[in-house]
BADO-914651 format. One record per residue (C-alpha): y, z, x. Coordinates in pm, whole numbers, plus 50000, padded with zeros to 5 digits. Each point is the difference from the previous one (the first is absolute). Example, Ala and Ser with C-alpha at 12.3 -4.5 7.8 and 13.67 -1.06 7.14 Angstrom:
495505078051230503444993450137
REM end
This chain:
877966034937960499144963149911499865007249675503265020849930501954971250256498874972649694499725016649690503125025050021503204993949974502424996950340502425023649810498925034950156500945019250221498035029950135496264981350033501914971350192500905026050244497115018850023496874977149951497325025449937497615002649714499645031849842496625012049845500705040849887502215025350018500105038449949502915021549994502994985150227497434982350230498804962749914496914981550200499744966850067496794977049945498885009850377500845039349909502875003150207502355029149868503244994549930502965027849870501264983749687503344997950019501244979149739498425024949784498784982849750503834987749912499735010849648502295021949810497725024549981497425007950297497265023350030498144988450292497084978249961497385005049852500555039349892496815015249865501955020149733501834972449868496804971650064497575024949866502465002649658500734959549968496274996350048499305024349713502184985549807499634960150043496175011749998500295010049633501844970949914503555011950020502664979749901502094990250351502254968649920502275013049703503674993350076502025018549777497265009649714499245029549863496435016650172498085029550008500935004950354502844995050002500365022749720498145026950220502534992350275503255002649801498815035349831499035015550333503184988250234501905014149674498045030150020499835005850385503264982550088502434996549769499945032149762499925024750255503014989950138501564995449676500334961450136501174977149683498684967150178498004969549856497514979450161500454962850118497074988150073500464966050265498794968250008496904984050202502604993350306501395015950261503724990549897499175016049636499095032350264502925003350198502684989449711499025027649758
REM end
């Protein structure tokens, strides 16, 4: 903990109250560096949470990072995202005769939860 106590900032609040370090997780469950299991509860605290670690989606970011895939791209135009608009049209939007658009959010949580 040495190391987090002098190189981290004082402003924070969950690993103040809960000094642990954690090494993996899987699914809803995190371990710590000793392997003691612990239910996730914070989940993640992102705006959009699958679990840790889920082989689906890890298997598919690890295909795609793996062929060089382009994964820092704000609001530019990309293949994939491309692929993502046509198909959420397609599978989403269309048959429910749904006239939306797509806003995309920024790289923080606030950009999240205000859209």
């Amino acid at each position: 903990m040495t190391t987090f106590e002098e190189m981290e900032s004082e402003v924070q609040s969950y690993a103040r109250a809960f000094p642990v370090i954690f090494d993996k997780a899987e699914g809803a469950v995190i371990y710590d560096q000793t392997g003691a299991r612990y239910i996730d509860f914070l989940a993640g605290a992102g705006s959009l949470n699958y679990g840790h670690n889920n082989p689906i989606l890890r298997d598919a970011l690890l295909e795609y990072i793996g062929r060089g895939g382009i994964t820092h791209s704000l609001d530019l135009h990309t293949v994939a995202k491309e692929a993502f608009l046509s198909r959420l049209g397609e599978n989403i939007f269309t048959p429910r005769d749904m006239d939306y658009v797509v806003q995309f959010t920024g790289p923080t949580g606030t950009n999240a939860v205000e859209a």
